[in-house]
N, C-alpha and C positions, 0 to 999 in steps of 0.2 A: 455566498460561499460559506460554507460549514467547516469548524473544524474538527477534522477525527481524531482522537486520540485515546488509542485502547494500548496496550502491552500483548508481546506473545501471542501477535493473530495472524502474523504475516507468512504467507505462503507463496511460492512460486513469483519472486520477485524477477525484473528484468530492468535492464533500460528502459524500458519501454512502459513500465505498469507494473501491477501484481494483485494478486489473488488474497483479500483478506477476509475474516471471519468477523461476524459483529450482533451484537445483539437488538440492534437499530437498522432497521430496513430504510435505505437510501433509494431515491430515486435515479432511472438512467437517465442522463444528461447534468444530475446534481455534481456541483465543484465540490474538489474537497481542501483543506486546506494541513497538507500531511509534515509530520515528522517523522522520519523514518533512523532507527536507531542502530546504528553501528557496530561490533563486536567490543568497540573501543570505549563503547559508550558515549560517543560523540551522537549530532542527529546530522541527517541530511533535510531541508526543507525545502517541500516542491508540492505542486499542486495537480490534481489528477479528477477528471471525469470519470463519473461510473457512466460504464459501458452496459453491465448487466447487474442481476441479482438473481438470488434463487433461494430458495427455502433449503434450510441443511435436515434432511430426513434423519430420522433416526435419533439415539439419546447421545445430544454431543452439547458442550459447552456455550456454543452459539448457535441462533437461530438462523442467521441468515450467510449465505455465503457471495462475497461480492466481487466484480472484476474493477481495477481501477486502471484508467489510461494516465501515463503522466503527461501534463499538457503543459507546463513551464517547470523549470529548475535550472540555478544559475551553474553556467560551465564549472566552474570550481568543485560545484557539488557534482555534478553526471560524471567527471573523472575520478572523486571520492568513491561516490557510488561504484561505479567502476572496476576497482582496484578492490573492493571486496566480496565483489560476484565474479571475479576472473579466477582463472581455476588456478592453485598453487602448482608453479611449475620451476 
């Protein structure tokens, strides 16, 4: 298990997983071992399989573009998490 930790990559996050950007091409099926940062500046810490990767075309700041599944995170954290991808209502 690897740990990723870049700033500022994080795209299209869920429950579920999310789409990040990196300069380090990961393998699918590679663990990652994530911190994912809050607006509060807390972290959440959970762990996620790449699902895919793909080359980012064009002149952009990273090279590779990656999918990541979350595969454990403790309940504490997925209602944190939660609470700040629910939409303000």
């Amino acid at each position: 298990m690897r740990l990723f930790h870049h700033t500022r990559n994080t795209r299209d996050i869920s429950l579920g997983g999310m789409r990040v950007f990196s300069d380090e091409l990961f393998g699918v099926g590679e663990r990652l071992d994530l911190d994912v940062l809050l607006p509060d500046g807390s972290a959440v810490r959970c762990w996620a399989e790449v699902v895919w990767a793909r080359p980012v075309d064009g002149d952009t700041p990273a090279r590779w573009e990656v999918g990541l599944m979350f595969t454990d995170m403790d309940p504490a954290d997925i209602q944190r998490l939660a609470s700040v991808l629910a939409p303000a209502g």
